[in-house]
Short mmCIF file of the C-alpha atoms (twelve columns), coordinates in Angstrom:
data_MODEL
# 
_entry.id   MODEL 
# 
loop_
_atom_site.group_PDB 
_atom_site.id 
_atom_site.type_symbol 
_atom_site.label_atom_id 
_atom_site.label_alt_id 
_atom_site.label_comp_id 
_atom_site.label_asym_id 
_atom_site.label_seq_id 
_atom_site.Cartn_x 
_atom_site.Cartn_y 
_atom_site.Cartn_z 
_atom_site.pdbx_PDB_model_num 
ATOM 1   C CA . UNK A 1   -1.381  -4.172  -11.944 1 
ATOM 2   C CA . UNK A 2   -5.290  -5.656  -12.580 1 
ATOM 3   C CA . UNK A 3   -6.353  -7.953  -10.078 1 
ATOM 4   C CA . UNK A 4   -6.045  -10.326 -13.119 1 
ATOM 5   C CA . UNK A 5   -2.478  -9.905  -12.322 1 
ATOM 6   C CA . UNK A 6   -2.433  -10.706 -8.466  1 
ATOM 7   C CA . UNK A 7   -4.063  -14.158 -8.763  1 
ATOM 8   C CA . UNK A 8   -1.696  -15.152 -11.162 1 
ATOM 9   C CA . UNK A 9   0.832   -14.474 -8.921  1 
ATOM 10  C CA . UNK A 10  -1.410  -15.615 -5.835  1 
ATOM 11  C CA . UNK A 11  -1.557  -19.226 -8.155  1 
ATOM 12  C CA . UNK A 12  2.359   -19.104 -8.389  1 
ATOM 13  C CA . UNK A 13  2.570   -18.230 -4.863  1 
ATOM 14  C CA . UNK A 14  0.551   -21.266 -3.742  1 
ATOM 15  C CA . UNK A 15  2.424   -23.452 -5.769  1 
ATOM 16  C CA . UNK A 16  6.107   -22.169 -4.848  1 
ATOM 17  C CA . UNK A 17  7.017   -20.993 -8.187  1 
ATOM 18  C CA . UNK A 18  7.258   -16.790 -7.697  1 
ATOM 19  C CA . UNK A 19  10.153  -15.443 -7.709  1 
ATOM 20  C CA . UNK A 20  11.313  -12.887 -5.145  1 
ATOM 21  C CA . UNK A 21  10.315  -9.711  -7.067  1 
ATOM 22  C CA . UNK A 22  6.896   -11.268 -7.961  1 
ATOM 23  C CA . UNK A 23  6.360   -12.564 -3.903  1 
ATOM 24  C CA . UNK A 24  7.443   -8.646  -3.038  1 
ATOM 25  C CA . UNK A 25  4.881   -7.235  -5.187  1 
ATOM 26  C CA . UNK A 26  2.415   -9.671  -3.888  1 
ATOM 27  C CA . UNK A 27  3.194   -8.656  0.043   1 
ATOM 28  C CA . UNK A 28  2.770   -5.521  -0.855  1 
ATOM 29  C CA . UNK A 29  -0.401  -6.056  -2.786  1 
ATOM 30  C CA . UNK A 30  -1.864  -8.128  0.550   1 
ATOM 31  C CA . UNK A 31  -0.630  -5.263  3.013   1 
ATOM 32  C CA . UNK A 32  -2.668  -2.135  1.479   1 
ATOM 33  C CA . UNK A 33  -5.708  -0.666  3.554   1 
ATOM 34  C CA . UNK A 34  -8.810  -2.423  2.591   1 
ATOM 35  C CA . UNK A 35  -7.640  -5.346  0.838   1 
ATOM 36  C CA . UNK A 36  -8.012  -8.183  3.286   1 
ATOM 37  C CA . UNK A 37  -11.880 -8.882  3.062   1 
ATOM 38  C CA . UNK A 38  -10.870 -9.443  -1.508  1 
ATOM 39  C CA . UNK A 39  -7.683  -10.938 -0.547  1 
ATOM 40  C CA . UNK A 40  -9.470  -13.635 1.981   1 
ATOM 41  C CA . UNK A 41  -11.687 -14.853 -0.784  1 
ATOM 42  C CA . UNK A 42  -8.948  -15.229 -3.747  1 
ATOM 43  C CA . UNK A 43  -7.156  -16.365 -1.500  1 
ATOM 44  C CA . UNK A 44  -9.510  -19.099 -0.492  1 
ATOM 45  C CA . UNK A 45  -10.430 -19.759 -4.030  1 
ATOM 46  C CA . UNK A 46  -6.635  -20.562 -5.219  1 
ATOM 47  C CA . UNK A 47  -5.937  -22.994 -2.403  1 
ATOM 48  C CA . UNK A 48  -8.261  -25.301 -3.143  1 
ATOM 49  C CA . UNK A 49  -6.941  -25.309 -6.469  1 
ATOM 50  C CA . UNK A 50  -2.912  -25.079 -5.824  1 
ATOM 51  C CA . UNK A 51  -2.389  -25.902 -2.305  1 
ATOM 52  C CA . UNK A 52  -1.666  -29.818 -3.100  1 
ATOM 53  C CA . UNK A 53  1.346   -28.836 -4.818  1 
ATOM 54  C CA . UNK A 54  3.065   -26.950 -1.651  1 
ATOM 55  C CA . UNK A 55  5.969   -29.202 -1.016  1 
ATOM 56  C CA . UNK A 56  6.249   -30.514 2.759   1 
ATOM 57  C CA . UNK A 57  8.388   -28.398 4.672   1 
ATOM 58  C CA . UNK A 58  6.473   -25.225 3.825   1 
ATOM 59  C CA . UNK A 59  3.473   -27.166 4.718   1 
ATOM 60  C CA . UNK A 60  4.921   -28.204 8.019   1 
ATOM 61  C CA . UNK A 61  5.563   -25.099 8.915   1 
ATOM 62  C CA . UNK A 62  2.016   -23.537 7.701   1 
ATOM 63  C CA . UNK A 63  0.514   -26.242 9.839   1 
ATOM 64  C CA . UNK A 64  2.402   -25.421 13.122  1 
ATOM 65  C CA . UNK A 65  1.409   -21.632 12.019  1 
ATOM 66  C CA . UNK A 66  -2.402  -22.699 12.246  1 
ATOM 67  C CA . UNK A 67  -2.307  -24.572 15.027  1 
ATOM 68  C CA . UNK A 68  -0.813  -21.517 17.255  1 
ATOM 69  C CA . UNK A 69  -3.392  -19.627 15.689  1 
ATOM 70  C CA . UNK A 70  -6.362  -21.819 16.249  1 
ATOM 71  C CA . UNK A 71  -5.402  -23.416 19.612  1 
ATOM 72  C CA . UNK A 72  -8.493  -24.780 21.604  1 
ATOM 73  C CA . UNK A 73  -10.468 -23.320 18.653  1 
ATOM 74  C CA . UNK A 74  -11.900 -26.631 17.804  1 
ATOM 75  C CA . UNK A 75  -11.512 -25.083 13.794  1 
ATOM 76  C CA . UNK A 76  -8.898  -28.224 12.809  1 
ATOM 77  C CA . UNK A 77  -8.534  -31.600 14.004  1 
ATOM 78  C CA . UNK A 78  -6.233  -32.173 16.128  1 
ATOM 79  C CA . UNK A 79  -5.131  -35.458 13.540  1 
ATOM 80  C CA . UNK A 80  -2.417  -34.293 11.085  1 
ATOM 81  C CA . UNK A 81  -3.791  -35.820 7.924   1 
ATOM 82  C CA . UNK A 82  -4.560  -34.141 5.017   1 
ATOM 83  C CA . UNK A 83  -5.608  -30.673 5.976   1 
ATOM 84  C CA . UNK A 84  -5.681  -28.876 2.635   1 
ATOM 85  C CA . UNK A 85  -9.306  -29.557 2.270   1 
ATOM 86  C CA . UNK A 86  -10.636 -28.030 5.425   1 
ATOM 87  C CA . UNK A 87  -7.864  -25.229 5.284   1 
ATOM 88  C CA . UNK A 88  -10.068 -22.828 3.331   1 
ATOM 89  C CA . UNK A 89  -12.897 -23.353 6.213   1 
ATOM 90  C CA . UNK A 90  -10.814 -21.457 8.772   1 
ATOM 91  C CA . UNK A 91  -11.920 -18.042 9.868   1 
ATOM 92  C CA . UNK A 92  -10.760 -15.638 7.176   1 
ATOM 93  C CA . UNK A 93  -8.941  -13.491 10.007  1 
ATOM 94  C CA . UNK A 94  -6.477  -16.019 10.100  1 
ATOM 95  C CA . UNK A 95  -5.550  -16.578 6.567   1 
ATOM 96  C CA . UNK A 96  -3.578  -13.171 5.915   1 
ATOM 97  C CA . UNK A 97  -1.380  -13.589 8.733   1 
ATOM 98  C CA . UNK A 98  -0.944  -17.096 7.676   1 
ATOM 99  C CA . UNK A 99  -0.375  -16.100 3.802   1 
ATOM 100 C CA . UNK A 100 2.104   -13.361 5.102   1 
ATOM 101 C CA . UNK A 101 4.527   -15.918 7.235   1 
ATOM 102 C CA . UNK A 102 4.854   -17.874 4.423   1 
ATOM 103 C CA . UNK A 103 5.244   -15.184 1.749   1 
ATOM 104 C CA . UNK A 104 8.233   -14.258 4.502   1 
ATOM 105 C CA . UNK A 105 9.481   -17.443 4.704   1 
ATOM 106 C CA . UNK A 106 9.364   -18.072 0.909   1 
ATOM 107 C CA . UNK A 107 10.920  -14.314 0.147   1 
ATOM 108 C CA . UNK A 108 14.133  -15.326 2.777   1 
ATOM 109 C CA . UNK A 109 14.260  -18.538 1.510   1 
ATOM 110 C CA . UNK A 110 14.948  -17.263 -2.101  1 
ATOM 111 C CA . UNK A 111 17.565  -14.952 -1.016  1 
ATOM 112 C CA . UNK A 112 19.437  -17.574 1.233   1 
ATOM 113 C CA . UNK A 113 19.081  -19.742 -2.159  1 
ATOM 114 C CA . UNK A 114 20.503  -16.884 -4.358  1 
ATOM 115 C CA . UNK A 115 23.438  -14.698 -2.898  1 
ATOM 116 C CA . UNK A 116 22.761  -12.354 -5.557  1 
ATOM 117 C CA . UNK A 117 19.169  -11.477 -4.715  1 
ATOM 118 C CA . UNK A 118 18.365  -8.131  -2.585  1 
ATOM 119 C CA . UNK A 119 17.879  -8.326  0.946   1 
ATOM 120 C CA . UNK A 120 14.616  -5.974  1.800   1 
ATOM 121 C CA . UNK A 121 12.775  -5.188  4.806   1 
ATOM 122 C CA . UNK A 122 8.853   -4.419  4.015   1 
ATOM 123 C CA . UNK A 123 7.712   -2.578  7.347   1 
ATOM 124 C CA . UNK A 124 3.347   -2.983  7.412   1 
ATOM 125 C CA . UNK A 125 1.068   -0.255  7.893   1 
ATOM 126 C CA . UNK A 126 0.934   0.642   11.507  1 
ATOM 127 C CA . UNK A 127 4.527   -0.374  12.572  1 
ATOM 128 C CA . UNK A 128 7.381   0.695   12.614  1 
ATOM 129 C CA . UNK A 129 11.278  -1.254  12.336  1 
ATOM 130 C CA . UNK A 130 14.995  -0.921  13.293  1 
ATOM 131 C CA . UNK A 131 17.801  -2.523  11.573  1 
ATOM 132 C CA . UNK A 132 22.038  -2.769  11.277  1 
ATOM 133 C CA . UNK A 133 23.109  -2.863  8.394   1 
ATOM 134 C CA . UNK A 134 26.377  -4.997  7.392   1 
ATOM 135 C CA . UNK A 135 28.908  -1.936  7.746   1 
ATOM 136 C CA . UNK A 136 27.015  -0.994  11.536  1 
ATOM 137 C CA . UNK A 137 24.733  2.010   9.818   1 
ATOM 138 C CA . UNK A 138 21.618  1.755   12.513  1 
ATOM 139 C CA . UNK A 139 18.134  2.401   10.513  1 
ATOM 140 C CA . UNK A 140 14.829  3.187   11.519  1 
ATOM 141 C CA . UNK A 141 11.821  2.518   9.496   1 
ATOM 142 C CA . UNK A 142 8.388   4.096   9.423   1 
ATOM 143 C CA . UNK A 143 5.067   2.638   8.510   1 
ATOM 144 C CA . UNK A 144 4.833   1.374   4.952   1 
ATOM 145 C CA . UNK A 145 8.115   1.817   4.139   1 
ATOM 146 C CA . UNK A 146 10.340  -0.613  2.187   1 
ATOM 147 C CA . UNK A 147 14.365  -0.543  1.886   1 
ATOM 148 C CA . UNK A 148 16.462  -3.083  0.459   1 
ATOM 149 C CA . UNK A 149 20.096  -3.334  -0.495  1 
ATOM 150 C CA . UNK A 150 22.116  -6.065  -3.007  1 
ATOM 151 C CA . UNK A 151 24.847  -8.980  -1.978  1 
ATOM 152 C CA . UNK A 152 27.437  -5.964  -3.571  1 
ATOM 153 C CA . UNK A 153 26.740  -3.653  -0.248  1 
ATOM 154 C CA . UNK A 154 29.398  -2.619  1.867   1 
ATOM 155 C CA . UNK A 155 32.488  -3.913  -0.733  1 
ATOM 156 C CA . UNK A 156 32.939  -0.978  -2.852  1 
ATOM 157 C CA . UNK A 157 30.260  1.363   -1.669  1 
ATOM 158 C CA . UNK A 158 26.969  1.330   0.134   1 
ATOM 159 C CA . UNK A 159 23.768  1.743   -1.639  1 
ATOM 160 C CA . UNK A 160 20.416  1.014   -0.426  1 
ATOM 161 C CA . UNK A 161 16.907  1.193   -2.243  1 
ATOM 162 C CA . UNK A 162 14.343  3.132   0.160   1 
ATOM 163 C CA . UNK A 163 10.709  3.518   -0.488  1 
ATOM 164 C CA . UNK A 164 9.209   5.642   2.264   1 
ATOM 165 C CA . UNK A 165 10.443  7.206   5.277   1 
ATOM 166 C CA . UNK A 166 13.641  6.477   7.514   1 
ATOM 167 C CA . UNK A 167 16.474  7.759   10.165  1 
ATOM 168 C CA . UNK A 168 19.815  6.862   9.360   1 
ATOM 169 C CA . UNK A 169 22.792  7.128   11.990  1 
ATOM 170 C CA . UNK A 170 25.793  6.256   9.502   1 
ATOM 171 C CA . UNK A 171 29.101  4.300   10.484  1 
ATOM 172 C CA . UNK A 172 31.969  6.009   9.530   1 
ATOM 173 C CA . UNK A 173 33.428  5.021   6.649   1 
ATOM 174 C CA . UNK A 174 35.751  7.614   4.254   1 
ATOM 175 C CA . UNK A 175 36.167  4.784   1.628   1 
ATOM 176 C CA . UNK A 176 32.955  3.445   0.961   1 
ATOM 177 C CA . UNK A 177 30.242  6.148   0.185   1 
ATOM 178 C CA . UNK A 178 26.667  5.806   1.636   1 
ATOM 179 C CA . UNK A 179 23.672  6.547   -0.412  1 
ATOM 180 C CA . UNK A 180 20.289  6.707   -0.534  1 
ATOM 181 C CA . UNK A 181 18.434  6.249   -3.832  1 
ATOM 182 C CA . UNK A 182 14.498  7.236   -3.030  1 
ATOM 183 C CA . UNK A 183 12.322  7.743   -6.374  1 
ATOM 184 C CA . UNK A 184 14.935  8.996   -8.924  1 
ATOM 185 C CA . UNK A 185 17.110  10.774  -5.710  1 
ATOM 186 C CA . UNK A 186 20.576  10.100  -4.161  1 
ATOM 187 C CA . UNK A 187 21.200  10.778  -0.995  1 
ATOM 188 C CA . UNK A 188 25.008  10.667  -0.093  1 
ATOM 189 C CA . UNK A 189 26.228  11.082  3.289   1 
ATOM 190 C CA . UNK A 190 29.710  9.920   5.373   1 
ATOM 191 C CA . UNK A 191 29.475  9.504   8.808   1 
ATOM 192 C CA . UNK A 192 25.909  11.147  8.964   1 
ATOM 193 C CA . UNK A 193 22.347  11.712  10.928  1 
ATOM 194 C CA . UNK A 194 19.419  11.772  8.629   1 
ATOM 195 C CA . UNK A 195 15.937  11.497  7.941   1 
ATOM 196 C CA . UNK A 196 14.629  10.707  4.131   1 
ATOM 197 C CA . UNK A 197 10.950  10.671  3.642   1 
ATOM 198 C CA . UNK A 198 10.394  9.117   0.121   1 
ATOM 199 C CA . UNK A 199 6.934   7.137   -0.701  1 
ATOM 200 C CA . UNK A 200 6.489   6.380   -3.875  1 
ATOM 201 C CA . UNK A 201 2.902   7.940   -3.965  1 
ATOM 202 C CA . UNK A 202 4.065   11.072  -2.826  1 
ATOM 203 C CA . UNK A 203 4.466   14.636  -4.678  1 
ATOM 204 C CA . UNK A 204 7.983   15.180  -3.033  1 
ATOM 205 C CA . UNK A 205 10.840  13.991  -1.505  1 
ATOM 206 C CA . UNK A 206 12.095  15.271  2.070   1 
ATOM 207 C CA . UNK A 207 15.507  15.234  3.503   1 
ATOM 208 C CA . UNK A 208 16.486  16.443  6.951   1 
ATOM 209 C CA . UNK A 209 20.048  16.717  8.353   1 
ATOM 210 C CA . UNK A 210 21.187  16.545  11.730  1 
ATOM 211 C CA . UNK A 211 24.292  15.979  11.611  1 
ATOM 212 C CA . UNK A 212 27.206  15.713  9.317   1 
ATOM 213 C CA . UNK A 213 26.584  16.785  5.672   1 
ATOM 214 C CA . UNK A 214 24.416  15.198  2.195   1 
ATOM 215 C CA . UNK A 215 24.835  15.905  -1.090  1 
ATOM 216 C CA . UNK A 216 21.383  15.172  -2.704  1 
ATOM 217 C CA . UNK A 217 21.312  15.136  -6.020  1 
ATOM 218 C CA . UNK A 218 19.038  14.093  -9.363  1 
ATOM 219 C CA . UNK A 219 20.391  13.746  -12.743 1 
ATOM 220 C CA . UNK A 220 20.698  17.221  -13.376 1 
ATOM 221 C CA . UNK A 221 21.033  19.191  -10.622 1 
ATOM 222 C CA . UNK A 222 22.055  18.539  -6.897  1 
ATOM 223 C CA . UNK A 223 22.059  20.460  -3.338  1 
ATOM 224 C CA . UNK A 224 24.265  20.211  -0.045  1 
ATOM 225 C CA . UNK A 225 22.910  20.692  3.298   1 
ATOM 226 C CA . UNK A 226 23.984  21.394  6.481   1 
ATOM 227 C CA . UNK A 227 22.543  20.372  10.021  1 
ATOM 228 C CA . UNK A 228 19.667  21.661  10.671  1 
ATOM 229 C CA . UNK A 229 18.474  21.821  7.166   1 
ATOM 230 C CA . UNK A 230 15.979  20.197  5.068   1 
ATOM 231 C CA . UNK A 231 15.334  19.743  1.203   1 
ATOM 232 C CA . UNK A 232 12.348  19.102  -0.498  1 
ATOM 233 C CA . UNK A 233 12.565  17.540  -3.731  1 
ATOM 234 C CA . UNK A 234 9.505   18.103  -5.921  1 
ATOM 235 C CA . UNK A 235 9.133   15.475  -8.567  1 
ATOM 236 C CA . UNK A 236 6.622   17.390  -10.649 1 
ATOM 237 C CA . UNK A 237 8.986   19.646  -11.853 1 
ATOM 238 C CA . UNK A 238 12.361  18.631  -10.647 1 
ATOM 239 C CA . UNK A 239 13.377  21.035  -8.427  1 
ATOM 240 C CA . UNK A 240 14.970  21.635  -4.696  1 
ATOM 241 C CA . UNK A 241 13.178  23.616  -2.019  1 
ATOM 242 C CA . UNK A 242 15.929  24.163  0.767   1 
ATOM 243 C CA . UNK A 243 15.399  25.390  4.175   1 
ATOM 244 C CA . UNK A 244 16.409  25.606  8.114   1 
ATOM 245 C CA . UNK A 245 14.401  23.459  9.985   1 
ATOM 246 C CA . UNK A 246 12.088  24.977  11.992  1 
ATOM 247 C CA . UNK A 247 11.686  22.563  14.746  1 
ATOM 248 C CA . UNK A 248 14.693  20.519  15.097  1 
ATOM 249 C CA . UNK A 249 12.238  17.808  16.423  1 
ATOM 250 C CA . UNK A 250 11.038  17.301  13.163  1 
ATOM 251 C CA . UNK A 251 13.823  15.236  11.957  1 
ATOM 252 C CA . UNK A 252 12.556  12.464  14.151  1 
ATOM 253 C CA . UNK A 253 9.507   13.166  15.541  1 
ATOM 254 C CA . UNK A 254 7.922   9.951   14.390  1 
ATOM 255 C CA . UNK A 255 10.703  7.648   16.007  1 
ATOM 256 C CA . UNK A 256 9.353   9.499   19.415  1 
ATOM 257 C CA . UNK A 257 5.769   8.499   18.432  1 
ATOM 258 C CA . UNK A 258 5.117   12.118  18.059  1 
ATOM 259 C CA . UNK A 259 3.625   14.132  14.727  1 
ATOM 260 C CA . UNK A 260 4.518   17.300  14.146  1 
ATOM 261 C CA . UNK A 261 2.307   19.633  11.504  1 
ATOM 262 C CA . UNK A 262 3.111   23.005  10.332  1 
ATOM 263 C CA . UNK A 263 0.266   24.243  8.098   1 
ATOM 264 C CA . UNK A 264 -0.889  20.742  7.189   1 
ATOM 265 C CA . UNK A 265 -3.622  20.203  5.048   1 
ATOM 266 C CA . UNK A 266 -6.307  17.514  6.215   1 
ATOM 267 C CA . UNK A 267 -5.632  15.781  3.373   1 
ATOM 268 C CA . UNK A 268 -2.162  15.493  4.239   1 
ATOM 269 C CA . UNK A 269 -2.507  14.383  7.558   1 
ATOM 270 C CA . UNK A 270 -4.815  11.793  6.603   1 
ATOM 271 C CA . UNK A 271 -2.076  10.098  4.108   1 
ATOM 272 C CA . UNK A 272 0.080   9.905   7.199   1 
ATOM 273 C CA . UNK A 273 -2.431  8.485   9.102   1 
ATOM 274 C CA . UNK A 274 -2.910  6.042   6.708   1 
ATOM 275 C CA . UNK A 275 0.239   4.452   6.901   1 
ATOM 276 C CA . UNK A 276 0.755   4.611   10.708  1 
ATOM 277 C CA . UNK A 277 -2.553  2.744   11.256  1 
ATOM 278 C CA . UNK A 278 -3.507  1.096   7.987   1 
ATOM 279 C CA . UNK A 279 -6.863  2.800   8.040   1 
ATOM 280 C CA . UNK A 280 -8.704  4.169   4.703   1 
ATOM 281 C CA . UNK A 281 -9.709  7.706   5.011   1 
ATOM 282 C CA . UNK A 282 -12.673 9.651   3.639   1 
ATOM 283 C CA . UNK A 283 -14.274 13.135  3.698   1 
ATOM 284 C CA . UNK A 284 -17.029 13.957  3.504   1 
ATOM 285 C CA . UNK A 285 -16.403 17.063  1.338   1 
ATOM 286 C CA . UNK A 286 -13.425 18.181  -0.850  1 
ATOM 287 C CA . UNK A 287 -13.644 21.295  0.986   1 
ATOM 288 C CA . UNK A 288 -12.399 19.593  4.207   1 
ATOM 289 C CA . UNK A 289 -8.995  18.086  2.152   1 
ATOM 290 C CA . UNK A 290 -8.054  21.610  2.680   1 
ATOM 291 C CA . UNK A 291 -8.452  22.381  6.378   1 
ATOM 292 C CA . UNK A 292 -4.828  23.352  7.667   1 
ATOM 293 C CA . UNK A 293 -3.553  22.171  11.064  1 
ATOM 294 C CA . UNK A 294 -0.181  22.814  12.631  1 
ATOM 295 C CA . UNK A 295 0.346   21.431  16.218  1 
ATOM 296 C CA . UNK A 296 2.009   18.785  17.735  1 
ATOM 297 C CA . UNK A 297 0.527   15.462  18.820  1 
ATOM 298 C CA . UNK A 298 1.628   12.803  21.073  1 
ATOM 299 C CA . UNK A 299 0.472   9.347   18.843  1 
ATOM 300 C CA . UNK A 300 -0.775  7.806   21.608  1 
ATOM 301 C CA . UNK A 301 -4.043  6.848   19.417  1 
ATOM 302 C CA . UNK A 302 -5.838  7.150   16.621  1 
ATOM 303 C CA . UNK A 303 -8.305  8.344   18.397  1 
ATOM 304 C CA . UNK A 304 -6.498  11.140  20.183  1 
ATOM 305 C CA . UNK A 305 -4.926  12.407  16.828  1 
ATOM 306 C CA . UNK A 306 -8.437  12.999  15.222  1 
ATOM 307 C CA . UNK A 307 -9.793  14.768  18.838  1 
ATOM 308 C CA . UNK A 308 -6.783  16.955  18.832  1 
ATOM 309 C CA . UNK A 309 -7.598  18.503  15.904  1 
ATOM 310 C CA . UNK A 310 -10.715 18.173  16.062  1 
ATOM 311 C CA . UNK A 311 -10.286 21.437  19.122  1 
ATOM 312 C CA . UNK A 312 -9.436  23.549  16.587  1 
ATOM 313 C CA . UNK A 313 -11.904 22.986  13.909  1 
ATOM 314 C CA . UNK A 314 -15.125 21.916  13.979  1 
ATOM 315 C CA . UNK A 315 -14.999 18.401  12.351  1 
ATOM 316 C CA . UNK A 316 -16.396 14.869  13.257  1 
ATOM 317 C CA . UNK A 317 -15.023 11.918  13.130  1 
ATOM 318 C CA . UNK A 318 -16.330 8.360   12.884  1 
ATOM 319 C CA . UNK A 319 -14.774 5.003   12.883  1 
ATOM 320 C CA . UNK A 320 -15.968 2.423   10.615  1 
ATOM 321 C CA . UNK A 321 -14.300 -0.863  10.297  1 
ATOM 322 C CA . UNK A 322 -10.868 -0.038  8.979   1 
ATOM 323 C CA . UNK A 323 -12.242 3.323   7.517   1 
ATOM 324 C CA . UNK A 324 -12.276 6.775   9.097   1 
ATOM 325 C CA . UNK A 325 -14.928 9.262   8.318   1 
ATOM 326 C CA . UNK A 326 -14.092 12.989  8.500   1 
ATOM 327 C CA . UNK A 327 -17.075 15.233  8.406   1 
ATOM 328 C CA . UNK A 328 -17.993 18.664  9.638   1 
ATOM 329 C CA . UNK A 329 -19.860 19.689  12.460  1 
ATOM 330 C CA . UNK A 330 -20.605 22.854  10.944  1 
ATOM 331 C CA . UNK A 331 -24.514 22.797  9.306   1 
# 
């Protein structure tokens, strides 16, 4: 979409008129790497022009929002009245958060309206999320990942819609089959430990058993697996790359706040890193995209992940605002 796009929907947004597919686009417009300082100013811009249409119990609770926010801050005054027209003055590190409650509380408020609509969870960069689902499956969620399911789950079978990475520990069910659709996948399991690692930007598709068994399959082809196997899916060309799992670790490792690399390219690694800290990374040279680690690395830090691997190859490092330079020490 052109950012033409996104303040249509930002104007539709203000006014309480998007629909539930058009606020989930928008969230997930608002929660890329980088976007706050062009989000803060459109989003400035279209509530001065759409705010006085917000009806008054989303305004309510925007206003209790602020003033938790800006307590003792002196920013608002301390007089209800009309506070559109100073609500664009506040510090522009408070309007995303803001922006993002109520984009929550408008999303859940459309599916309580409409039964039919999907229930998702959209996990930010940088955090992670557990959830039950309605049949007792237990899920884990990594950074940037979103999952969602319809009102049909859990009454003839149990299909849920996963974009990025996460664990699932299965109920038992021998009725009702579970499955995973990730990019143009399914993952089918009964009474099954899993990991699926799925983002949409990615070349591949991973899946990792631990326990039980999957079937995943595309539209023409399809593989089993048994514990302590993983498939890659590679959406280029359509085909399955099965294997044992080298490190049984590795099905979870991120759950554990650890990361695991085995021959991972810097450029790899950086994606990941993306994701788990909502940074923007840059090289300095293509040549460095290339640099292969493998190790493990306790994510205790940003920080600590860069000077990690930074003892076995000579790179620098360099923090800059929400961007993270990689260079080379090497003249």
């Amino acid at each position: 979409m052109e950012q033409h796009d996104y303040i249509l929907l930002l104007e539709k947004f203000f006014k309480k008129k998007a629909s539930a597919e058009e606020i989930r686009i928008l969230v997930e417009w608002i929660r890329r790497p980088g976007i706050r300082d062009e989000f803060n100013l459109l989003c400035e811009q279209m509530w001065k022009d759409a705010a006085v249409e917000i009806d008054k119990t989303v305004e309510e609770d925007m206003w209790n929002h602020l003033q938790r926010n800006l307590d003792g801050a002196g920013v608002l005054s301390p007089k209800k009245a009309r506070w559109q027209p100073v609500i664009y003055k506040v510090a522009a590190t408070i309007l995303l958060p803001v922006c993002l409650a109520l984009a929550t509380y408008l999303f859940v408020g459309n599916i309580n309206k409409v039964s039919q609509d999907p229930f998702m969870v959209a996990v930010d960069y940088g955090q992670k999320a557990n959830i039950t689902l309605p049949d007792g499956t237990k899920v884990w969620l990594n950074s940037a990942t979103h999952l969602s399911y319809d009102a049909e789950y859990n009454k003839e079978e149990r299909k849920i819609y996963l974009d990025g990475e996460a664990y699932f520990e299965v109920a038992k069910n021998k009725e009702k089959r579970f499955v995973v659709c990730c990019n143009d996948l399914e993952i089918e399991a009964l009474g099954t430990t899993f990991d699926v690692k799925g983002y949409s930007d990615d070349l591949s598709v991973t899946t990792l058993l631990a326990e039980g068994s999957v079937r995943v399959s595309n539209q023409t082809s399809a593989t089993l697996l048994k514990p302590g196997e993983k498939v890659e899916y590679h959406k280029g060309n359509r085909t399955f790359t099965k294997s044992v799992i080298p490190d049984i670790r590795e099905i979870d490792f991120w759950r554990k706040n650890m990361l695991i690399f085995n021959s991972a390219s810097l450029a790899d690694i950086a994606t990941t890193l993306e994701r788990m800290y909502g940074v923007k990374v840059v090289f300095d040279s293509e040549k460095l995209k290339n640099v292969p680690f493998s190790g493990t690395i306790r994510n205790s830090s940003l920080h600590n992940v860069f000077y990690i691997i930074s003892l076995t190859y000579p790179l620098t490092y360099k923090l800059e605002g929400d961007t993270v330079r990689i260079g080379s020490s090497i003249n």
